[in-house]
ChimeraX commands (.cxc) that place a marker at each C-alpha (Angstrom):
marker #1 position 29.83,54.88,101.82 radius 0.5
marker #1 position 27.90,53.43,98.72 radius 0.5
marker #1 position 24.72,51.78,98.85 radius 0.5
marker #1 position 22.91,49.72,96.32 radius 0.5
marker #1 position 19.59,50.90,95.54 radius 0.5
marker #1 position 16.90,48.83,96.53 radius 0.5
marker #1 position 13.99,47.46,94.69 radius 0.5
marker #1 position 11.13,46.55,96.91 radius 0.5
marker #1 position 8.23,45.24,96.32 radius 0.5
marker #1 position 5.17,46.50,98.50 radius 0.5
marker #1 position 2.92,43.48,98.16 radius 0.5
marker #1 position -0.69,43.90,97.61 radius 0.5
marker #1 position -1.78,46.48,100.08 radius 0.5
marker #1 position -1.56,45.25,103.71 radius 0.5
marker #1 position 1.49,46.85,105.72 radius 0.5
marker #1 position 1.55,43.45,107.15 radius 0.5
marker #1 position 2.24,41.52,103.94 radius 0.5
marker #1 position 5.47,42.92,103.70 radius 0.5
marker #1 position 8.64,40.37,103.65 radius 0.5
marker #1 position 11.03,41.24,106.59 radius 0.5
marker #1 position 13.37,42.19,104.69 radius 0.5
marker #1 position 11.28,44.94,102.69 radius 0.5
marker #1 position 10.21,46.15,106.12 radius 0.5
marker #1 position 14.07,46.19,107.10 radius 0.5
marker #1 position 14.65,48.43,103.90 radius 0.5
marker #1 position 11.77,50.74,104.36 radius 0.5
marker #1 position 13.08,51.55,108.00 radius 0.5
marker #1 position 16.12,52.72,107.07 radius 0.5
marker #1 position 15.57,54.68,103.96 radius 0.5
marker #1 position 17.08,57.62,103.08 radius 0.5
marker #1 position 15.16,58.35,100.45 radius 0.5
marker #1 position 12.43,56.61,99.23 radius 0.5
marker #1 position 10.95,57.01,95.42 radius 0.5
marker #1 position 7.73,55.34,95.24 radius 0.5
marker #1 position 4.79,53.93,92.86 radius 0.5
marker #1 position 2.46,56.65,95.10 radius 0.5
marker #1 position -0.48,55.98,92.26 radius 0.5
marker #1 position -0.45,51.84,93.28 radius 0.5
marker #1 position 1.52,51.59,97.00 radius 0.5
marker #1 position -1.17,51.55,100.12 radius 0.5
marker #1 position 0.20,55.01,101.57 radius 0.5
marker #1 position 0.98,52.97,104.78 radius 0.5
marker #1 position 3.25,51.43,103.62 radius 0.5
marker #1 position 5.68,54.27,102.21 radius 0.5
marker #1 position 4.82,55.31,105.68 radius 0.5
marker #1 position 7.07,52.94,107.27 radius 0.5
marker #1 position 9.91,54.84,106.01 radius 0.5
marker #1 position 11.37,57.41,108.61 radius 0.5
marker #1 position 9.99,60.82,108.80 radius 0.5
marker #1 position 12.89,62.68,107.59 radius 0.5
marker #1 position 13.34,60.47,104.70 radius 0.5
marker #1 position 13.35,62.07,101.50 radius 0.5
marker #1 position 10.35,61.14,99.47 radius 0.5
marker #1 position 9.60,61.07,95.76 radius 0.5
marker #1 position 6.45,60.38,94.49 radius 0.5
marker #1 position 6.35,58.66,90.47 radius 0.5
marker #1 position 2.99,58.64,89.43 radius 0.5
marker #1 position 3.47,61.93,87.37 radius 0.5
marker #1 position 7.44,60.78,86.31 radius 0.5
marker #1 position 9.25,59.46,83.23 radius 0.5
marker #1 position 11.86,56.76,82.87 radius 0.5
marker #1 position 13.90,60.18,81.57 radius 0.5
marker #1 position 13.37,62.02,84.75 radius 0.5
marker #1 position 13.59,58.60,87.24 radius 0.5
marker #1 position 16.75,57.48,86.42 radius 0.5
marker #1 position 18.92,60.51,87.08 radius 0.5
marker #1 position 17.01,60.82,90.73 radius 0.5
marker #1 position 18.02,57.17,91.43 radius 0.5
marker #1 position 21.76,58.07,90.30 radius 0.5
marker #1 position 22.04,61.37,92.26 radius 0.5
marker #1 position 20.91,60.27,95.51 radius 0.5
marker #1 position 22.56,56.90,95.10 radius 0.5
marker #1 position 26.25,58.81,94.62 radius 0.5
marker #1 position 25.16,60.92,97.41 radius 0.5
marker #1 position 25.66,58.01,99.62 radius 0.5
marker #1 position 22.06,57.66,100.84 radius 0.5
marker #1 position 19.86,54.39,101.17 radius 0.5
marker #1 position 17.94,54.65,98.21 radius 0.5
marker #1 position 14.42,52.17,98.16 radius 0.5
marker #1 position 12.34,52.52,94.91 radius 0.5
marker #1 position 9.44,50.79,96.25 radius 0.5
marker #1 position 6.87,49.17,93.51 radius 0.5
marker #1 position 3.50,48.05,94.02 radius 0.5
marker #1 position 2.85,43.89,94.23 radius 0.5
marker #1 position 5.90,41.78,93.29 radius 0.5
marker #1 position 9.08,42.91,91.86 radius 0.5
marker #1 position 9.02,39.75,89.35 radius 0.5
marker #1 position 5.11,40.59,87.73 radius 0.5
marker #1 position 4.98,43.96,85.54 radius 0.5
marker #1 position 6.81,46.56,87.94 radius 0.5
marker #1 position 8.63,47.87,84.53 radius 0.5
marker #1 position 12.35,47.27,87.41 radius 0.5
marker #1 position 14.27,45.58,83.91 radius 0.5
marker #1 position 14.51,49.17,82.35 radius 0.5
marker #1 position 15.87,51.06,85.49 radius 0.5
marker #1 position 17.90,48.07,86.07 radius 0.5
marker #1 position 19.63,48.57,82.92 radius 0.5
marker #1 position 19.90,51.76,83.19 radius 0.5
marker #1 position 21.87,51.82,86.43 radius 0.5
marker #1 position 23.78,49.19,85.47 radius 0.5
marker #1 position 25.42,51.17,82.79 radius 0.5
marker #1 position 26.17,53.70,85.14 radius 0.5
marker #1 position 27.74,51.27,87.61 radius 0.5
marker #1 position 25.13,50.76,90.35 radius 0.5
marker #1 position 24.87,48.25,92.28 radius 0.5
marker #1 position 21.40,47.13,92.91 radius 0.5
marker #1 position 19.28,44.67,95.01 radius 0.5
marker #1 position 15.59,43.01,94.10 radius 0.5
marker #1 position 13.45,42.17,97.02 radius 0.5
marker #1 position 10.01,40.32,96.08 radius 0.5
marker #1 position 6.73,41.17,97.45 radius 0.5
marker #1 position 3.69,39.19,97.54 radius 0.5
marker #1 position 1.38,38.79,94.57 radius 0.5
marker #1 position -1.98,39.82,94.60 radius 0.5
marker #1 position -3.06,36.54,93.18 radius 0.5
marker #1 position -1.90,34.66,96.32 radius 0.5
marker #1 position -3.07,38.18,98.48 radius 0.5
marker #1 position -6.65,36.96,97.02 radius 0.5
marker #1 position -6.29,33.31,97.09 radius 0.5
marker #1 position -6.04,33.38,100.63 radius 0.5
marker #1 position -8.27,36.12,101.59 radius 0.5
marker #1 position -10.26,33.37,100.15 radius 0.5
marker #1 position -9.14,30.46,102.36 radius 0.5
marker #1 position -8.79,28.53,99.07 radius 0.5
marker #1 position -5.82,26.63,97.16 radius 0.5
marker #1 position -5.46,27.41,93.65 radius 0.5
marker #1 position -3.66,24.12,92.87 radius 0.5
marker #1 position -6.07,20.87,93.93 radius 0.5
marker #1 position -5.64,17.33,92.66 radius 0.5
marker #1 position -7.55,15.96,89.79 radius 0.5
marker #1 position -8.90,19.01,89.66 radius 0.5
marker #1 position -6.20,21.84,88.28 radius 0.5
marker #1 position -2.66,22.11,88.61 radius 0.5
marker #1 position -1.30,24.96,86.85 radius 0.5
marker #1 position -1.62,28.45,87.41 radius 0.5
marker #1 position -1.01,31.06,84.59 radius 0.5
marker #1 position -0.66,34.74,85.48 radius 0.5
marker #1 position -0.90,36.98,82.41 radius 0.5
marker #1 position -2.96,39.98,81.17 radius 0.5
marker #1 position -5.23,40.74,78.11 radius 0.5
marker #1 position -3.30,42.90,75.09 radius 0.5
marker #1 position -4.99,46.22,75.75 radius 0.5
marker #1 position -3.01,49.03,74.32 radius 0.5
marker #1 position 0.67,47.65,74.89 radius 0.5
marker #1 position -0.22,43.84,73.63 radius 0.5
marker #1 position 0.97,40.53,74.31 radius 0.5
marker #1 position 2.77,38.24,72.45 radius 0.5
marker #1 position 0.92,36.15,69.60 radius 0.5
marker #1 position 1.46,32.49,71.36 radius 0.5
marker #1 position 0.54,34.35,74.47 radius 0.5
marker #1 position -2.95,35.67,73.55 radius 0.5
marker #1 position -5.75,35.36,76.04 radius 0.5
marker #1 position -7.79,32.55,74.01 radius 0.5
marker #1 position -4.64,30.01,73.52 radius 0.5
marker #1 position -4.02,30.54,77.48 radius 0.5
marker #1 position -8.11,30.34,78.53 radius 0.5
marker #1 position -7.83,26.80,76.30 radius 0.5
marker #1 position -5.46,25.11,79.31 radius 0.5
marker #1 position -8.65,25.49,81.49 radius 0.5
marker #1 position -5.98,26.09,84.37 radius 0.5
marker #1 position -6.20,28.64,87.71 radius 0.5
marker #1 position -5.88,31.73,85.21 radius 0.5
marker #1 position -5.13,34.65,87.34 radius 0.5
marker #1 position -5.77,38.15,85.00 radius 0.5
marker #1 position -3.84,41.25,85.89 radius 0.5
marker #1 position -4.75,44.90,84.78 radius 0.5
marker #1 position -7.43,43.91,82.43 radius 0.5
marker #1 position -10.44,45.62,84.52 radius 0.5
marker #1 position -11.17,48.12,81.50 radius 0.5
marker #1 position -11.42,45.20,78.90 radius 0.5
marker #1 position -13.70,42.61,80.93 radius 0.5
marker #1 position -16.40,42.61,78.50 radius 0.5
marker #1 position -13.66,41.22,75.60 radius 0.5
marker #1 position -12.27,39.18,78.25 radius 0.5
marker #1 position -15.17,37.05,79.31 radius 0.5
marker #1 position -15.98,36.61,75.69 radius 0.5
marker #1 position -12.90,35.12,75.39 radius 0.5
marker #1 position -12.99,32.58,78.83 radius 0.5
marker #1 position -16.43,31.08,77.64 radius 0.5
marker #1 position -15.00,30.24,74.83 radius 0.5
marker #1 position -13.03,27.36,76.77 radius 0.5
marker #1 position -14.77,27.80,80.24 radius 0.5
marker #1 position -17.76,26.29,81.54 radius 0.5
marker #1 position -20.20,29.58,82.12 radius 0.5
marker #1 position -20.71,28.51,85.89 radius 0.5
marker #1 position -16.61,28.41,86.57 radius 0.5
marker #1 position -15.88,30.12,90.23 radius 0.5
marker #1 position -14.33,33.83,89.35 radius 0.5
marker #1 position -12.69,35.41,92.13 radius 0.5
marker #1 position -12.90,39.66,91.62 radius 0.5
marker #1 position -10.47,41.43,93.93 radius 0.5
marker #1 position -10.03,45.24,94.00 radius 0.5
marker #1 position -7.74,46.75,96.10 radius 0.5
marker #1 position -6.71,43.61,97.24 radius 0.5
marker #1 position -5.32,43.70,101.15 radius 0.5
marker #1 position -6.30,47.27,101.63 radius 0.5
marker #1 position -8.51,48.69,103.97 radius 0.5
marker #1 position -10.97,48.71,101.22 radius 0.5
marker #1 position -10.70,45.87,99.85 radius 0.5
marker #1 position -13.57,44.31,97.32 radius 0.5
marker #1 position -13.56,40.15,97.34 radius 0.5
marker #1 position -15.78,38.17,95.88 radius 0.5
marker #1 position -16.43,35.31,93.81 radius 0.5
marker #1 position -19.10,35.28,91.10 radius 0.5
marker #1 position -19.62,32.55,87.84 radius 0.5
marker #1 position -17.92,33.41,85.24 radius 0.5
marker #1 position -21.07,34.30,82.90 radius 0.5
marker #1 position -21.15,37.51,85.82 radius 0.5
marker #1 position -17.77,38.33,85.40 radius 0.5
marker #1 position -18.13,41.49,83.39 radius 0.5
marker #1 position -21.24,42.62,84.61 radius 0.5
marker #1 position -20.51,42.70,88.49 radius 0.5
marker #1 position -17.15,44.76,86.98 radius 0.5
marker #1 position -19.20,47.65,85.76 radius 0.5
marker #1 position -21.54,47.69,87.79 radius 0.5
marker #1 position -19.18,48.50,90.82 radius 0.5
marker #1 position -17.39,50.51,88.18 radius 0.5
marker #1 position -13.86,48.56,88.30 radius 0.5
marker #1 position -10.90,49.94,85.99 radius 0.5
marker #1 position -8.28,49.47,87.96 radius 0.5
marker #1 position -6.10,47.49,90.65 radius 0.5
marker #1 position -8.48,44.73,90.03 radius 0.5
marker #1 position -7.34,41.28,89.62 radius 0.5
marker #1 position -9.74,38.54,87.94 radius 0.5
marker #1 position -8.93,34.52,89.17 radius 0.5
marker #1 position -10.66,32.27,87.14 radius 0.5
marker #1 position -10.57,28.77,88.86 radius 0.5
marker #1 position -12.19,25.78,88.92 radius 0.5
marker #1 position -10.51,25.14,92.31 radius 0.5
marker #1 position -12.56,27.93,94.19 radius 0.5
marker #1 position -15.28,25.86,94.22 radius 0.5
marker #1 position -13.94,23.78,96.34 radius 0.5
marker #1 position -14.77,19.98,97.03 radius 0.5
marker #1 position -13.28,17.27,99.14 radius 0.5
marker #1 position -9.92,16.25,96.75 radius 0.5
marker #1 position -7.20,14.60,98.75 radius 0.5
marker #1 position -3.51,14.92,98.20 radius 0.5
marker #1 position -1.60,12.09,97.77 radius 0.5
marker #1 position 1.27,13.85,99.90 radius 0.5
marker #1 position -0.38,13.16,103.84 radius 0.5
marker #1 position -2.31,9.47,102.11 radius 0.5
marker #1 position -1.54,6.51,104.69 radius 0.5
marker #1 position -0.60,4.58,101.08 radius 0.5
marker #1 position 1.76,6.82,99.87 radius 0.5
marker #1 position 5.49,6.35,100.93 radius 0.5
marker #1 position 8.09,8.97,100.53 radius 0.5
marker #1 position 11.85,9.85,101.54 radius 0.5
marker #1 position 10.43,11.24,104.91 radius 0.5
marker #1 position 7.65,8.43,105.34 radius 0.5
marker #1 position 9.42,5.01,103.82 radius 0.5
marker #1 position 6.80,2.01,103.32 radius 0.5
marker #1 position 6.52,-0.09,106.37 radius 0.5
marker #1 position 8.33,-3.66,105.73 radius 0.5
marker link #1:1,2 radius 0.2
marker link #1:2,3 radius 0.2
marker link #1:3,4 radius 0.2
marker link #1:4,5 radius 0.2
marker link #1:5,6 radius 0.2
marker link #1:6,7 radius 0.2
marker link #1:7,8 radius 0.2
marker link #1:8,9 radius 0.2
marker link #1:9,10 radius 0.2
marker link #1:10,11 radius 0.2
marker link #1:11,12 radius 0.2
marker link #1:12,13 radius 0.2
marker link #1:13,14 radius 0.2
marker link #1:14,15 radius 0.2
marker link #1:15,16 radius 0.2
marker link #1:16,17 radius 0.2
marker link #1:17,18 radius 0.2
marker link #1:18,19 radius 0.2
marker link #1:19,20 radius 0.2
marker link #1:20,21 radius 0.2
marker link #1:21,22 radius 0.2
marker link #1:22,23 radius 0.2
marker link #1:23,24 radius 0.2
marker link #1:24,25 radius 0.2
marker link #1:25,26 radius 0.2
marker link #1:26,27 radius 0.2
marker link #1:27,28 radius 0.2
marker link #1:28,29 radius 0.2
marker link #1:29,30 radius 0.2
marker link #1:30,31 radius 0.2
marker link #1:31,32 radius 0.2
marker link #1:32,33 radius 0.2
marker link #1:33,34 radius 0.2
marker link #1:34,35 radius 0.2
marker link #1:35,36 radius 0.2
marker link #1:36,37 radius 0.2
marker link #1:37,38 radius 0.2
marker link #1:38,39 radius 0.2
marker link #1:39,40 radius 0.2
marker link #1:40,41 radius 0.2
marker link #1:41,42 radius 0.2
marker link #1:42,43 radius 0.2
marker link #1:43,44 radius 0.2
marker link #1:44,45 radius 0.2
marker link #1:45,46 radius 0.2
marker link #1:46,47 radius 0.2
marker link #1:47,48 radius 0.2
marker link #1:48,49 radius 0.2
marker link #1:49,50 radius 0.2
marker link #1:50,51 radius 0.2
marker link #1:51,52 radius 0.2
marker link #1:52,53 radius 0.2
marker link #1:53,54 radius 0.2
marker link #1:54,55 radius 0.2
marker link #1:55,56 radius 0.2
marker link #1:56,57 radius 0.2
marker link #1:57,58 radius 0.2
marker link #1:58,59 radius 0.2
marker link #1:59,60 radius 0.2
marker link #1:60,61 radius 0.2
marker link #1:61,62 radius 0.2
marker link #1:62,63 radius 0.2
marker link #1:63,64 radius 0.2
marker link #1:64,65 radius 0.2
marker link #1:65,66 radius 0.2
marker link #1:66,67 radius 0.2
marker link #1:67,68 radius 0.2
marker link #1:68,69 radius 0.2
marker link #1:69,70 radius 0.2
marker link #1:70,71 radius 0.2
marker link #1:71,72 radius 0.2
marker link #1:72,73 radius 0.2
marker link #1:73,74 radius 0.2
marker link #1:74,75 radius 0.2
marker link #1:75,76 radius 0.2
marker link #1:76,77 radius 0.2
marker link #1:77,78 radius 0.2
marker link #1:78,79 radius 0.2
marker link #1:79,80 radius 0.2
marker link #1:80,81 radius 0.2
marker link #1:81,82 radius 0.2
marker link #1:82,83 radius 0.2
marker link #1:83,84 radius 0.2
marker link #1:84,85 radius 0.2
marker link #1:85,86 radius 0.2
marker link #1:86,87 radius 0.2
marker link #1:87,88 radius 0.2
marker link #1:88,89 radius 0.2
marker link #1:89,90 radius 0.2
marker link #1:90,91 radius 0.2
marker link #1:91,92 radius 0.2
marker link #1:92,93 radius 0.2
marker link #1:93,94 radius 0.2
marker link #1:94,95 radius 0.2
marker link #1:95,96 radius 0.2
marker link #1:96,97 radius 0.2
marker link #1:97,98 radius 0.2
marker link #1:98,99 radius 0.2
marker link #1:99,100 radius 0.2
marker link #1:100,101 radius 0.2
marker link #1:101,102 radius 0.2
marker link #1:102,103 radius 0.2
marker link #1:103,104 radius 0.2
marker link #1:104,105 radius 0.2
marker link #1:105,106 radius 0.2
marker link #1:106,107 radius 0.2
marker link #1:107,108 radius 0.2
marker link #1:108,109 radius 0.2
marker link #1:109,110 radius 0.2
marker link #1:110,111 radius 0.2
marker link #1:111,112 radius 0.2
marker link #1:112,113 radius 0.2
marker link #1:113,114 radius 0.2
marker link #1:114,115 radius 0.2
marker link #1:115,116 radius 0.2
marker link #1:116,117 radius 0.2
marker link #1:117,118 radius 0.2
marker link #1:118,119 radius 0.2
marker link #1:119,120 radius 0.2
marker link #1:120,121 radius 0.2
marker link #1:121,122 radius 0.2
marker link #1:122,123 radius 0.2
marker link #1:123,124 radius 0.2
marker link #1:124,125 radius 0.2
marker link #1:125,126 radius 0.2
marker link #1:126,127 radius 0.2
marker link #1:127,128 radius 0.2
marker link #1:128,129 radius 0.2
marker link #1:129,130 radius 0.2
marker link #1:130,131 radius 0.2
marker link #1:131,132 radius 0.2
marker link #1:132,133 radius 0.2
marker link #1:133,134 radius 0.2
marker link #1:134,135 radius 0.2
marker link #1:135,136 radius 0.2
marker link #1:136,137 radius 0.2
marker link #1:137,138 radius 0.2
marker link #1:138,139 radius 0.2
marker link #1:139,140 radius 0.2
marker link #1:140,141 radius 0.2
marker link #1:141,142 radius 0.2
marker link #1:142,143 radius 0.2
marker link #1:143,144 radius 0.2
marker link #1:144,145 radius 0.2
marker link #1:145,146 radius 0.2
marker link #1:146,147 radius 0.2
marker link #1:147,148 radius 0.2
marker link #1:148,149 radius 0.2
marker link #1:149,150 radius 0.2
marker link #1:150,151 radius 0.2
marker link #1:151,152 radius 0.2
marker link #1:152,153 radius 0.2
marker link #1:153,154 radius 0.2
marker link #1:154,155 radius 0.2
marker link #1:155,156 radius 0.2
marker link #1:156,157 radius 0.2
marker link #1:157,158 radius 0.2
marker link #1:158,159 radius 0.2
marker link #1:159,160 radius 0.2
marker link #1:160,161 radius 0.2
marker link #1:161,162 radius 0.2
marker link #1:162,163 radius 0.2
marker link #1:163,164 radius 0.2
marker link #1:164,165 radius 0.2
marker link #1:165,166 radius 0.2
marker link #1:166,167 radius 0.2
marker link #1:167,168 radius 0.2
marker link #1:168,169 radius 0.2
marker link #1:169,170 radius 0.2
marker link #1:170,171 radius 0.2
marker link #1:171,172 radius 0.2
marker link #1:172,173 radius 0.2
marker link #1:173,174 radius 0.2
marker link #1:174,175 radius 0.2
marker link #1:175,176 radius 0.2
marker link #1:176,177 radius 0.2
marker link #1:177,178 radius 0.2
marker link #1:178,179 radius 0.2
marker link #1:179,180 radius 0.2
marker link #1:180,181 radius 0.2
marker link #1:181,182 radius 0.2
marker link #1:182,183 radius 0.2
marker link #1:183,184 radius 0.2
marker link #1:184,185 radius 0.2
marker link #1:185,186 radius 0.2
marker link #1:186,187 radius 0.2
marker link #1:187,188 radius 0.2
marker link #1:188,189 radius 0.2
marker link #1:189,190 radius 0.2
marker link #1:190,191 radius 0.2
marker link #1:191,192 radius 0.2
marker link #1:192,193 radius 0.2
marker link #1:193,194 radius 0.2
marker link #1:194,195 radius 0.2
marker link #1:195,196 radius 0.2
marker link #1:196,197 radius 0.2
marker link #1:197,198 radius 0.2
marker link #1:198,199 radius 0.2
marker link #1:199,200 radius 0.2
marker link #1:200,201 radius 0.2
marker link #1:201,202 radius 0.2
marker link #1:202,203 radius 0.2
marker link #1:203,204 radius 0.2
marker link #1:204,205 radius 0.2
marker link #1:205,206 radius 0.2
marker link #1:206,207 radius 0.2
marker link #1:207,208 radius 0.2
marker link #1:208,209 radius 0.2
marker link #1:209,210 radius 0.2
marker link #1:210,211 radius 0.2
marker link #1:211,212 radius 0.2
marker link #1:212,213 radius 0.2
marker link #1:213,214 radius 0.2
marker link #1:214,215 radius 0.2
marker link #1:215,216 radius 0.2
marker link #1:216,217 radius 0.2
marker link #1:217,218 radius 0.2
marker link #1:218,219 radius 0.2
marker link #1:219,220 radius 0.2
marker link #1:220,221 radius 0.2
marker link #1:221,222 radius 0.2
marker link #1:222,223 radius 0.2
marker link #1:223,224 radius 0.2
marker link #1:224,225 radius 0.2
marker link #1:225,226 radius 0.2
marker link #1:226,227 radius 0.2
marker link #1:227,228 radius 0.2
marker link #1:228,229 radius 0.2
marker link #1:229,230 radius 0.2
marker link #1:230,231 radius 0.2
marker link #1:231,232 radius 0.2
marker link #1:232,233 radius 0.2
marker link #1:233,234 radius 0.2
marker link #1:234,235 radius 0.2
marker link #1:235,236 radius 0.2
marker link #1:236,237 radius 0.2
marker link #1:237,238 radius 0.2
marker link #1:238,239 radius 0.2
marker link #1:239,240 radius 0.2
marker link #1:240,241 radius 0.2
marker link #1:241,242 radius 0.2
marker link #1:242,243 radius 0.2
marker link #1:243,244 radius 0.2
marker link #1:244,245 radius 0.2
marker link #1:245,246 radius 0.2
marker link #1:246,247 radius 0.2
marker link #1:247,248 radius 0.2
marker link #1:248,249 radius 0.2
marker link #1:249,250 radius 0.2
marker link #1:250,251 radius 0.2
marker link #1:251,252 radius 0.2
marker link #1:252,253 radius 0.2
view
């Protein structure tokens, strides 16, 4: 019998943050090729113990693909199981392609973001009204770049919930770039390790951002919200307002 191969994503950390149906995947593997360099090792535990597993930390594209191919026309449950969500930088497009043109079926199954991870490690909204409501995940250039209309200052200049992935070892050039368009006193949420047993939370002005980053020596797995909605305050929605009438509450006549 043929299987598609199955890309999972592990969520931030926590075992528990899993979707079902990731879970449902990881129990039944076969064999299991994993991001072992960014996955909580608890969670790859979850796969059975005589499951094949393949560790990718030290592996190219070159080397991947052929694994994912030979164990797929084996017949075996194949789960190639990336870090956070399948839909935010887990490089899936290029081993997607590539098993398309050898005719394999595949399947995408999302995991949870570490933005939201944070956010509600937090207890806080990202989205509050009057206040912000857009949210903009992206990344500074570093060595691989970003697009031109998608550099760091024209994004900072929306003043939105700005959630910064994988830009730990550039913080200095980052916050230069925020208080450009930021008040200095905006709410930045720091999360390293985000879910794990570890786990580093905490929310610091923006004017601290970089400093607090070096000093507990941050390069990596650290996300960066900047937010004017983590400070909080009493705004309302209009959704539960006694005045406001929708499909499933119709003003009274």
């Amino acid at each position: 019998m043929s299987h598609v191969v199955s890309f999972v994503g592990a969520g931030p950390g926590a075992p528990d943050l899993l979707t079902l149906r990731a879970a449902e995947r990881l129990n039944k593997a076969e064999v299991l090729i994993w991001t072992d360099s960014l996955v909580c090792p608890a969670i790859a535990d979850l796969a059975p113990a005589d499951c094949e597993r393949i560790r990718t930390s030290m592996t190219t594209l070159e080397e991947l693909i052929p694994l994912l191919i030979d164990r797929q026309r084996q017949g075996k449950r194949v789960v190639r199981l990336h870090d956070g969500d399948t839909a935010l930088y887990s490089a899936i497009n290029e081993q997607i392609c590539a098993l398309s043109d050898a005719e394999i079926p595949v399947e995408v199954i999302p995991g949870i973001s570490a933005y939201q991870a944070a956010a509600a490690g937090l207890a806080s909204e990202l989205t509050l009204p009057g206040v912000v409501q857009t949210i903009v995940l992206s990344r500074a250039g570093g060595r691989t770049g970003v697009p031109e209309r998608e550099q760091l200052d024209r994004l900072a200049a929306l003043r939105a919930s700005l959630c910064i992935y994988l830009s730990a070892r550039h913080v200095e050039e980052v916050q230069t770039t925020l208080l450009e368009h930021y008040p200095a006193d905006t709410p930045v949420a720091i999360g390293h390790r985000v879910s794990w047993p570890d786990q580093m939370l905490t929310v610091v002005p923006l004017r601290e951002m970089a400093a607090v980053s070096r000093e507990r020596k941050f390069i990596r797995t650290t996300l960066y919200v900047v937010s004017p909605a983590l400070a909080g305050g009493p705004q309302r929605s209009r959704l539960y307002s006694p005045d406001h009438d929708h499909l499933f509450r119709p003003k009274p006549q």
